[in-house]
LOBA-955071 format. One line per field, with one value per atom (N, C-alpha, C, CB): residue number from 1; x, y, z; atom name. Coordinates in nm, 4 decimals, padded with zeros to 6 digits. Glycine has a CB too. Layout:
num <- (NUM_...)
c1 <- (X_...)
c2 <- (Y_...)
c3 <- (Z_...)
atomo <- (CA_...)
//
This chain:
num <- (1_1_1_1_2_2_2_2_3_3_3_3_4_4_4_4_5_5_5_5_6_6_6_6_7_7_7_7_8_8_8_8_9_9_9_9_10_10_10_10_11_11_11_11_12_12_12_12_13_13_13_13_14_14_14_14_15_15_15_15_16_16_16_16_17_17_17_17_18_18_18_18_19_19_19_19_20_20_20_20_21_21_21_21_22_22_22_22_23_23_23_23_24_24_24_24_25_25_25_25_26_26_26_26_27_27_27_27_28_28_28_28_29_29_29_29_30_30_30_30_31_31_31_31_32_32_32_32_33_33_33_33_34_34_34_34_35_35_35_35_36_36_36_36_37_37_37_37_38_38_38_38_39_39_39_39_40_40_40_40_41_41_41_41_42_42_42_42_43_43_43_43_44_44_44_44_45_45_45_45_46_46_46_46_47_47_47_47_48_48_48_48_49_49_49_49_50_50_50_50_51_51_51_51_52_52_52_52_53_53_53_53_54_54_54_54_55_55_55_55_56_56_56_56_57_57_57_57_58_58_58_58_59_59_59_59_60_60_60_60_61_61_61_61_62_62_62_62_63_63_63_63_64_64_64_64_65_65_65_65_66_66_66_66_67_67_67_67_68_68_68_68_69_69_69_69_70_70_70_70_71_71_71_71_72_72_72_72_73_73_73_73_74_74_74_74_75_75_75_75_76_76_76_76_77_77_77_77_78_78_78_78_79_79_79_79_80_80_80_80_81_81_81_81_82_82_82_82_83_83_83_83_84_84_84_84_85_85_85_85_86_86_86_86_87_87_87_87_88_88_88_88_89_89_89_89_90_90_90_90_91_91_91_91_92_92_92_92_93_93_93_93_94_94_94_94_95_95_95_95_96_96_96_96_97_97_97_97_98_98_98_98_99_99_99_99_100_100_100_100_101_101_101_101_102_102_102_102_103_103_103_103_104_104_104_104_105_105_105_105_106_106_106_106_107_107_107_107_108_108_108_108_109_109_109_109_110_110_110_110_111_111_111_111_112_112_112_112_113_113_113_113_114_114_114_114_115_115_115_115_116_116_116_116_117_117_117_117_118_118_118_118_119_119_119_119_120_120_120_120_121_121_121_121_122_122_122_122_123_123_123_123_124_124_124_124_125_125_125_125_126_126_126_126_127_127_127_127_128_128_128_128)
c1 <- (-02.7223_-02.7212_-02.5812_-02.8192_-02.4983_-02.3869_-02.2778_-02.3205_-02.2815_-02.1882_-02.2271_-02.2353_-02.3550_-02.3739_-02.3354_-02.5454_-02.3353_-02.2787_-02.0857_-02.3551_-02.0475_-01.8909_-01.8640_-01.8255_-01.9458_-01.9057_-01.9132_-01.9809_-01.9961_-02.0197_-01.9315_-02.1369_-01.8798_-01.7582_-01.6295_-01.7380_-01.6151_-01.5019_-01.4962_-01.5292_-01.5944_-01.5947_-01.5677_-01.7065_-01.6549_-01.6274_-01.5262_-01.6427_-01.4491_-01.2538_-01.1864_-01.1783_-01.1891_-01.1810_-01.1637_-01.2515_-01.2737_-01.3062_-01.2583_-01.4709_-01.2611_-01.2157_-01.0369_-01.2529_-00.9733_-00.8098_-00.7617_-00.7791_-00.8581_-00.8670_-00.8426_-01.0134_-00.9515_-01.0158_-00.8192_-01.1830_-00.8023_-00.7165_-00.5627_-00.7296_-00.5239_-00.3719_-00.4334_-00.2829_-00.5372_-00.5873_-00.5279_-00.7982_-00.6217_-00.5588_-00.3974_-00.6536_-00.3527_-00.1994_-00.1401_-00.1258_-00.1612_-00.1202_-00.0878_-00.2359_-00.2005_-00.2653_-00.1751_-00.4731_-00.1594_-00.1037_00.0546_-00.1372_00.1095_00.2404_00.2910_00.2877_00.2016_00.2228_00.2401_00.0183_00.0911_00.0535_00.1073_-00.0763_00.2169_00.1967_00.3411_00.1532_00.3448_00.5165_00.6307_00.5458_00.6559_00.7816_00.8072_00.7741_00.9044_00.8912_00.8732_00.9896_00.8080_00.8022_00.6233_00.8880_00.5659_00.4645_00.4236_00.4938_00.4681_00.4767_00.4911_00.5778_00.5795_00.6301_00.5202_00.7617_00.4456_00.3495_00.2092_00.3639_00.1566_00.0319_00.0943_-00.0582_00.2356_00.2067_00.2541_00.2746_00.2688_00.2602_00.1721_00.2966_00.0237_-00.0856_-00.1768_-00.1322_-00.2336_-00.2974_-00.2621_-00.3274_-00.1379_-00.1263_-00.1063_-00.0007_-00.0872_-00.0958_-00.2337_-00.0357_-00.3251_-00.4561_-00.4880_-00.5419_-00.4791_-00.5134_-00.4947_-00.4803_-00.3550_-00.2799_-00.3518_-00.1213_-00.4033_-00.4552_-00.6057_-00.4522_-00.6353_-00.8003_-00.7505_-00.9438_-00.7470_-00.6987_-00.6420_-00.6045_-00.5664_-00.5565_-00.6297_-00.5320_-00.7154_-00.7992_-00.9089_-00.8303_-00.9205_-01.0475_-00.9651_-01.1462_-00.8239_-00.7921_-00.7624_-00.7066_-00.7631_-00.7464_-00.9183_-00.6715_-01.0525_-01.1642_-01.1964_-01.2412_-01.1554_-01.1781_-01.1139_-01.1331_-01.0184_-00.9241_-00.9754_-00.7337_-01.0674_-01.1269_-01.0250_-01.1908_-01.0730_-00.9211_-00.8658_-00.9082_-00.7810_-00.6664_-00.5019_-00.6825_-00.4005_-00.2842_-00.2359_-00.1969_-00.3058_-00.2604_-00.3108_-00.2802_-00.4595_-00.5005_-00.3955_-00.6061_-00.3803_-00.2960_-00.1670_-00.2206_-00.0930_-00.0050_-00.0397_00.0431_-00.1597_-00.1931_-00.2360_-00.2222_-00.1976_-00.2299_-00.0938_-00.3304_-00.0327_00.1185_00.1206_00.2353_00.1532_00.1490_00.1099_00.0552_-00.0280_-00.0551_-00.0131_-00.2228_00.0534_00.1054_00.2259_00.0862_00.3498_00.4322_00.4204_00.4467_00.3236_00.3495_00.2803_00.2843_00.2005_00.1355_00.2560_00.0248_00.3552_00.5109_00.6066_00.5698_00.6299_00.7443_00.6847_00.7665_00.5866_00.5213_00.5456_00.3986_00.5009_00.5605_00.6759_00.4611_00.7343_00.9223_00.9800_01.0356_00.9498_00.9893_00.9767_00.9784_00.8843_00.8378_00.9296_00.7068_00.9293_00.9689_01.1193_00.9003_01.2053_01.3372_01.3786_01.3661_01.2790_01.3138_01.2701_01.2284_01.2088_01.1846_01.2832_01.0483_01.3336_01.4701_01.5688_01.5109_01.5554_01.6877_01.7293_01.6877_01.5922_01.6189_01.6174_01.5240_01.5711_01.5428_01.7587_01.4030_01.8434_01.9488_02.0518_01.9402_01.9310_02.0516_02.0336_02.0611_01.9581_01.9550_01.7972_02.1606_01.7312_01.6118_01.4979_01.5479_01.4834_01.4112_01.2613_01.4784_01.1649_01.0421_00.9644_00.9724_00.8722_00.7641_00.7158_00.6690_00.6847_00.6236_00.4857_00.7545_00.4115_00.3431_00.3661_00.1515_00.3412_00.3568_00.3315_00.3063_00.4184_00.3593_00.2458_00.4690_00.1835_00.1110_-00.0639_00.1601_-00.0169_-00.1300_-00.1504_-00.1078_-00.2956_-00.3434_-00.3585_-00.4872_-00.4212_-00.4167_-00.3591_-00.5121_-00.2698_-00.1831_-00.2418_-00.2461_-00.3401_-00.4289_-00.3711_-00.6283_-00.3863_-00.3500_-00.1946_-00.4521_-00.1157_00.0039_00.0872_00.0454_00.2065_00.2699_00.3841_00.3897_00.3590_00.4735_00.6381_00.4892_00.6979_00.8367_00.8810_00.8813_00.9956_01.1333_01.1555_01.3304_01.1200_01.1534_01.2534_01.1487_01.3866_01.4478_01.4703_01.5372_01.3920_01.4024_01.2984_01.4096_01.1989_01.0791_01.0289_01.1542_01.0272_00.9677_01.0089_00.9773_00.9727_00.9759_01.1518_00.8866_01.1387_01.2533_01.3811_01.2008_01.2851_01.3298_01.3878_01.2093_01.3363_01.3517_01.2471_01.5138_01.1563_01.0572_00.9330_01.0211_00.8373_00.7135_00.6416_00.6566_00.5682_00.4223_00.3125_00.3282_00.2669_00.1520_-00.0209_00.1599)
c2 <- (-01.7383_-01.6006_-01.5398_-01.5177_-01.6042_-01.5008_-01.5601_-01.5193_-01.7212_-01.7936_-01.6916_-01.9834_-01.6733_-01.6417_-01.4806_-01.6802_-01.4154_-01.2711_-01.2744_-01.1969_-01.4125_-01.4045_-01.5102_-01.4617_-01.5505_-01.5933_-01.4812_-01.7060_-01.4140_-01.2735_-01.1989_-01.1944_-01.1366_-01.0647_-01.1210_-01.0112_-01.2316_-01.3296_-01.3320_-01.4857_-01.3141_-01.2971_-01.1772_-01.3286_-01.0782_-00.9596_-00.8981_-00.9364_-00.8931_-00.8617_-00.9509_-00.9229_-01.0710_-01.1030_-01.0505_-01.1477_-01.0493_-00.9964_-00.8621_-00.9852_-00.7687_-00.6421_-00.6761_-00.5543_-00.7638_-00.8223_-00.8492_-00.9514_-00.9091_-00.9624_-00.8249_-01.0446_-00.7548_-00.6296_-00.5510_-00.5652_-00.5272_-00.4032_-00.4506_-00.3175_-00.6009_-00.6439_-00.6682_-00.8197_-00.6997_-00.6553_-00.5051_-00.6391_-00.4445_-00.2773_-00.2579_-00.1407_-00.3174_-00.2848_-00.3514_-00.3482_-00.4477_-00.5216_-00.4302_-00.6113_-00.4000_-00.3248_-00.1994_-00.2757_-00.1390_-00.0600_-00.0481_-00.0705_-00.1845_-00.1803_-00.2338_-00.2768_-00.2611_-00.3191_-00.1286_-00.4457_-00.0954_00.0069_00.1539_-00.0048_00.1876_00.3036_00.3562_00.3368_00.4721_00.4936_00.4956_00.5860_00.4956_00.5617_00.4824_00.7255_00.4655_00.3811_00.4612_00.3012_00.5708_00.6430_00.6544_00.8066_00.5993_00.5837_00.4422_00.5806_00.3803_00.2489_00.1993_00.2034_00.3000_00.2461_00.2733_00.3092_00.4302_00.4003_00.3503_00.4297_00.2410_00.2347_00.1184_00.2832_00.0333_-00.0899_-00.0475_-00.2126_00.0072_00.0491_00.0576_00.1373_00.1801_00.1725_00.0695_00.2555_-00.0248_-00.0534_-00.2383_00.0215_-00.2499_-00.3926_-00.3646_-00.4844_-00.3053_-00.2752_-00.2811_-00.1050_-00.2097_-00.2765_-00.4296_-00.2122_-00.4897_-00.5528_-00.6976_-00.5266_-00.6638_-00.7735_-00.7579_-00.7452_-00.6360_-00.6090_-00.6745_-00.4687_-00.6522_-00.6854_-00.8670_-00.5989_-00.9040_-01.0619_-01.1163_-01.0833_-01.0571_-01.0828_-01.1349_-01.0095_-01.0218_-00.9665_-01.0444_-00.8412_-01.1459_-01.2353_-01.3712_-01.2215_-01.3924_-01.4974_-01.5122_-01.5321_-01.3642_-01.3580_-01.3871_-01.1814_-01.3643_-01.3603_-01.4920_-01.2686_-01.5567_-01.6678_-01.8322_-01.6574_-01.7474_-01.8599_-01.8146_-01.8500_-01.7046_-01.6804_-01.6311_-01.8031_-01.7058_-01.6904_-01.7730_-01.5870_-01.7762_-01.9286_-01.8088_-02.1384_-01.9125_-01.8688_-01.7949_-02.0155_-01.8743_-01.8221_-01.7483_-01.8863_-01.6979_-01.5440_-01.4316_-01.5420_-01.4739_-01.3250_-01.3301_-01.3237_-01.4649_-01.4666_-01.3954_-01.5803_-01.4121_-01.2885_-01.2026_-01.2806_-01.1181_-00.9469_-00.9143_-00.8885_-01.0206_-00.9665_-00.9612_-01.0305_-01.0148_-01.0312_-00.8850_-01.1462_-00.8752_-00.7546_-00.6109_-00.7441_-00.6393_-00.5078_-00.5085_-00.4969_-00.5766_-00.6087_-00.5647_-00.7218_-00.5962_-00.5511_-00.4042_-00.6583_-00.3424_-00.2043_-00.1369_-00.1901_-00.1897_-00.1330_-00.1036_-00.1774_-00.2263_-00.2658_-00.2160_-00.4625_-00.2382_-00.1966_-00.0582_-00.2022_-00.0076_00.1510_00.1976_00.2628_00.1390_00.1927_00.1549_00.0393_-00.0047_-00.0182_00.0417_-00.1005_00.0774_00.1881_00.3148_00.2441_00.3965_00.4428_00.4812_00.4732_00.3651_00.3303_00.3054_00.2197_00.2342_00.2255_00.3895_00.0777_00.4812_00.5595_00.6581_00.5912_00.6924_00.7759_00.7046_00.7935_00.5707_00.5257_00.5720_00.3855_00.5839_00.6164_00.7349_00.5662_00.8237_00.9739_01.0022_01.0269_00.9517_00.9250_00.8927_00.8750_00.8300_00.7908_00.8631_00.6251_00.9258_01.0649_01.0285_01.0554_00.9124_00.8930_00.9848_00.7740_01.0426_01.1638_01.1024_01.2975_01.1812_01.1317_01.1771_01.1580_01.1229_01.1217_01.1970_01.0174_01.3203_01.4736_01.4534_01.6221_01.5192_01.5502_01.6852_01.5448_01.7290_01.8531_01.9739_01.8590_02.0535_02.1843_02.2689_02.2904_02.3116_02.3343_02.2360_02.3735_02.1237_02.0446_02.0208_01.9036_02.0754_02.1112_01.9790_02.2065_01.8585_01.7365_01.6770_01.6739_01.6658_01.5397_01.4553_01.4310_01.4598_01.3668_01.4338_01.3865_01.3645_01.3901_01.4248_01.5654_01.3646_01.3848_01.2583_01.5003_01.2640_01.0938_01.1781_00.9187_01.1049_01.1679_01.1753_01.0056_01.3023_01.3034_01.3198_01.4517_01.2801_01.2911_01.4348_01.2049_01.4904_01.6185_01.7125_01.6198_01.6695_01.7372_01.7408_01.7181_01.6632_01.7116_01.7932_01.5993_01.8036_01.9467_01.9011_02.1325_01.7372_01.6906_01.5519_01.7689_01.5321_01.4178_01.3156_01.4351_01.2225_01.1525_01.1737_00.9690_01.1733_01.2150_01.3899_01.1821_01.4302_01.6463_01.6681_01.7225_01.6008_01.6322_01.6828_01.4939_01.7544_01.8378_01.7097_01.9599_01.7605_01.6440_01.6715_01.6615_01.5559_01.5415_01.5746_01.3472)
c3 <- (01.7366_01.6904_01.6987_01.7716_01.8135_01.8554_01.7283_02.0522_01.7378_01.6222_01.4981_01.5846_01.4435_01.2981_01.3170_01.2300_01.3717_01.3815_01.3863_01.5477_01.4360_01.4600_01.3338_01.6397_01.2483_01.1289_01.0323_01.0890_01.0188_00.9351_00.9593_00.9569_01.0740_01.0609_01.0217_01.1685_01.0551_01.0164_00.8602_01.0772_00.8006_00.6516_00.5815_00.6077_00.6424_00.6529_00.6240_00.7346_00.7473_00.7807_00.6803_00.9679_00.6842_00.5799_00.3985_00.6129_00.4182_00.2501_00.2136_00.2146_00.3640_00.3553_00.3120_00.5146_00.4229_00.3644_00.2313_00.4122_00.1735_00.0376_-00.0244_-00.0066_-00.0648_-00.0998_-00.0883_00.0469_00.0154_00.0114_-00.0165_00.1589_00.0266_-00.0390_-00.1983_00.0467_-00.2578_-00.4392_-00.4716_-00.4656_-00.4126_-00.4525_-00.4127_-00.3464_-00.3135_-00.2994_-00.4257_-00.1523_-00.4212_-00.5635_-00.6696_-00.6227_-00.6943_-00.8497_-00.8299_-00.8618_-00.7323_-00.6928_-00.7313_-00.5805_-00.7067_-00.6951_-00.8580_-00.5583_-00.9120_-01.0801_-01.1417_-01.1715_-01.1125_-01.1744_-01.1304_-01.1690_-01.0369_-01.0232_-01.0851_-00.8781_-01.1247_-01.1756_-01.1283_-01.2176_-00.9897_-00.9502_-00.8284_-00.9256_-00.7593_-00.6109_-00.5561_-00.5413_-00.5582_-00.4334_-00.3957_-00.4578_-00.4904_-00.5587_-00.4666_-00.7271_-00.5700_-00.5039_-00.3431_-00.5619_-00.2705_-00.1329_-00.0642_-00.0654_-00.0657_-00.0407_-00.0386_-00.0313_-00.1297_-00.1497_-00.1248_-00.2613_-00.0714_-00.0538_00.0933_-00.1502_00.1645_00.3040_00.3585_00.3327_00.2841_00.3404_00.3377_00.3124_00.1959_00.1775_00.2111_00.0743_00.1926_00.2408_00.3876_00.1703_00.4375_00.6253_00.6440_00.6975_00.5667_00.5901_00.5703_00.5095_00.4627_00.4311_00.5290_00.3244_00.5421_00.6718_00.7738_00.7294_00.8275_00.9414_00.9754_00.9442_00.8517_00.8709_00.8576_00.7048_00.8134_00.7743_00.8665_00.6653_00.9547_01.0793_01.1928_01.1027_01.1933_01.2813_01.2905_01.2530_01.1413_01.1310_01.1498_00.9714_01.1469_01.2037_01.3481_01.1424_01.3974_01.5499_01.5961_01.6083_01.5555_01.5965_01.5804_01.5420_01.4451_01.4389_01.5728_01.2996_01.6142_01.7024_01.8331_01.6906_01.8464_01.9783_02.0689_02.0357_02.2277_02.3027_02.3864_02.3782_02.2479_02.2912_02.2659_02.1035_02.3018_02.2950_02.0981_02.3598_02.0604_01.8849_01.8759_01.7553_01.8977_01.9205_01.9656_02.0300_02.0856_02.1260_02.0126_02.3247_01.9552_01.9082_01.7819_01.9137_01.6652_01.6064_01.6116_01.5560_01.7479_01.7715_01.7847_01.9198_01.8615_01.8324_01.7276_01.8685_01.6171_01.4927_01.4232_01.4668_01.4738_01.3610_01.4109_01.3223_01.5115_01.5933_01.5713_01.7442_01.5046_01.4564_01.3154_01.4863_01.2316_01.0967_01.1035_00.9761_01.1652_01.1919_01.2156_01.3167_01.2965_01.2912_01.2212_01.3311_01.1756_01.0344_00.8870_01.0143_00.8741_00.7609_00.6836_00.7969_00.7610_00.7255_00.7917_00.7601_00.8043_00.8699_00.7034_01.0566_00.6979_00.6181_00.4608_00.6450_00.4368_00.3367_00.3071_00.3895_00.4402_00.4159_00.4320_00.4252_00.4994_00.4513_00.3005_00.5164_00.2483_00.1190_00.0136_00.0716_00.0418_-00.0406_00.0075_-00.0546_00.1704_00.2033_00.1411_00.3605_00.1222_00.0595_-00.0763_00.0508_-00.1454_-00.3114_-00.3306_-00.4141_-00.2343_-00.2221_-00.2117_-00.0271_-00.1082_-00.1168_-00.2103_-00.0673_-00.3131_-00.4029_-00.5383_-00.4274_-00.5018_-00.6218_-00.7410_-00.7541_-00.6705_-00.7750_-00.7907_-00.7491_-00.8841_-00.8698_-00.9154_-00.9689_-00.8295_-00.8524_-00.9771_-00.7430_-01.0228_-01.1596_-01.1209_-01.2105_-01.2074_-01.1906_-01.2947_-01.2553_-01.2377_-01.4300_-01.4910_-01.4484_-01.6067_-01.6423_-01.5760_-01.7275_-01.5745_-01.4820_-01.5297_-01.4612_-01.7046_-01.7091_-01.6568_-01.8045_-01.6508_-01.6361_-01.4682_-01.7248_-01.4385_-01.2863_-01.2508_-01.2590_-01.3012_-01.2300_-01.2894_-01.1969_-01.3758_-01.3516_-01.5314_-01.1547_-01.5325_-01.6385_-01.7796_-01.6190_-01.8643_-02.0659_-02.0807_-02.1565_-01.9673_-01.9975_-01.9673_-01.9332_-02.0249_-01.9224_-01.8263_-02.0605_-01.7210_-01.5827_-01.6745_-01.3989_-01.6029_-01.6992_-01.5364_-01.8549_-01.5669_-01.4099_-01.4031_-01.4383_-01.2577_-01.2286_-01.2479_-01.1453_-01.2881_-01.3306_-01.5021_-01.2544_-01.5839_-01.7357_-01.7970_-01.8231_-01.7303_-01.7640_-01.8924_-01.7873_-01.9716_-02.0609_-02.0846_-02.1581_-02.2122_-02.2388_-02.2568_-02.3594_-02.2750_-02.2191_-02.3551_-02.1800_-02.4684_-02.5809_-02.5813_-02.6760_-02.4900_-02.5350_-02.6164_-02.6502_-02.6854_-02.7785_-02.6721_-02.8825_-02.6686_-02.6402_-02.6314_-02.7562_-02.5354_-02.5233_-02.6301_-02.3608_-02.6481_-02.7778_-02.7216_-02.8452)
atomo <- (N_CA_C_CB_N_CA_C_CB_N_CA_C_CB_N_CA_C_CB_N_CA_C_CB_N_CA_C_CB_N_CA_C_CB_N_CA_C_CB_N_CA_C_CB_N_CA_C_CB_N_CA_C_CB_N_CA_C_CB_N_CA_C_CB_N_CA_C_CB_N_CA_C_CB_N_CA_C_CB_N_CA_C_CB_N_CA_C_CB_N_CA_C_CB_N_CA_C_CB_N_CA_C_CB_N_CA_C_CB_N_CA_C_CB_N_CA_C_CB_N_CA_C_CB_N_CA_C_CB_N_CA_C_CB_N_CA_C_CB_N_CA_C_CB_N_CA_C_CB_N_CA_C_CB_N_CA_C_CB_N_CA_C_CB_N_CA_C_CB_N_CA_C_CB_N_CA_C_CB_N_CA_C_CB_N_CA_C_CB_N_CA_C_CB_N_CA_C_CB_N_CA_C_CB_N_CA_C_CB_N_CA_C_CB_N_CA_C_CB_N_CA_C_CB_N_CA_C_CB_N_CA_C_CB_N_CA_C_CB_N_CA_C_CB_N_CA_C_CB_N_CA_C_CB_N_CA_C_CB_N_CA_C_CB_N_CA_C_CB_N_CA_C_CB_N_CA_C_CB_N_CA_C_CB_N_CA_C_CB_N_CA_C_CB_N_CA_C_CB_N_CA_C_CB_N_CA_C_CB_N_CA_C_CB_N_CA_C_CB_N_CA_C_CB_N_CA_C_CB_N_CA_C_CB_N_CA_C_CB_N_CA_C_CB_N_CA_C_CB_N_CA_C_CB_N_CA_C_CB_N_CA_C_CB_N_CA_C_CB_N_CA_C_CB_N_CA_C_CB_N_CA_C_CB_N_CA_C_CB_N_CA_C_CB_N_CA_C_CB_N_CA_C_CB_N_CA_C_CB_N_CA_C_CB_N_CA_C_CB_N_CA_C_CB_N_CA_C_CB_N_CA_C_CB_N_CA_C_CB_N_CA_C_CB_N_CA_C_CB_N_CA_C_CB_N_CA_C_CB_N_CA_C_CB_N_CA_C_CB_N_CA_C_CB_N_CA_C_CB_N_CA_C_CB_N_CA_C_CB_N_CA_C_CB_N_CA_C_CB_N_CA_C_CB_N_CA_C_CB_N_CA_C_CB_N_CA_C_CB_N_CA_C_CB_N_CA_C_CB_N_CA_C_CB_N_CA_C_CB_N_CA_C_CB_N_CA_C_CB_N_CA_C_CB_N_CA_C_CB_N_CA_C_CB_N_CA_C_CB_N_CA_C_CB_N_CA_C_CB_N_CA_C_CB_N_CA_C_CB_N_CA_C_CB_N_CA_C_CB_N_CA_C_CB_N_CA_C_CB_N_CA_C_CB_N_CA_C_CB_N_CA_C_CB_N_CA_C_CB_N_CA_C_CB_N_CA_C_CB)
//
């Protein structure tokens, strides 16, 4: 009973790992801007590592490579988002201005993001 409950979570955490470095992925193809980007691959692959971890730490029980992946995931729970957001102060630094959407538009949707300081389209032409 106890094996088939510590195989199920092992799949579990697992599948949850899978699951959330996918969305970081998708994330980091799909979103506009690095600032965009830095974070959804900060949060969501920090999950993802974490849980994936966590089922290779359950899976190894407790032996020495266990504790060696908690260090591990307590190490990237660290670096993970430092590193994030070094890279978005960095570009924030170097003058990269972030993807706005239109100011008349309340969420964001039926418009394409224009750079905050041109108040339109990349052309000067009005949105369609």
């Amino acid at each position: 009973m106890i094996e088939t409950l510590r195989f199920w979570a092992i799949v579990v955490l697992l599948g949850l790992g899978v699951f959330f470095t996918l969305v970081s992925t998708i994330g980091v193809l799909r979103l506009p801007d690095i600032y965009s980007r830095a974070h959804t691959a900060s949060q969501t692959d920090t999950l993802g590592a974490g849980f994936a971890l966590a089922a290779v730490a359950l899976a190894f029980g407790w032996q020495h490579a266990a504790v060696y992946t908690v260090l591990l995931l307590f190490f990237i729970f660290i670096t993970n988002p430092t590193a994030a957001h070094a890279i978005a102060r960095s570009a924030a630094e170097s003058g990269v201005e972030p993807l706005l959407a239109e100011e008349g538009d309340a969420d964001g949707s039926d418009t394409e993001p224009t750079a905050a300081t041109d108040g339109g389209d990349a052309d000067g032409g009005e949105t369609r």
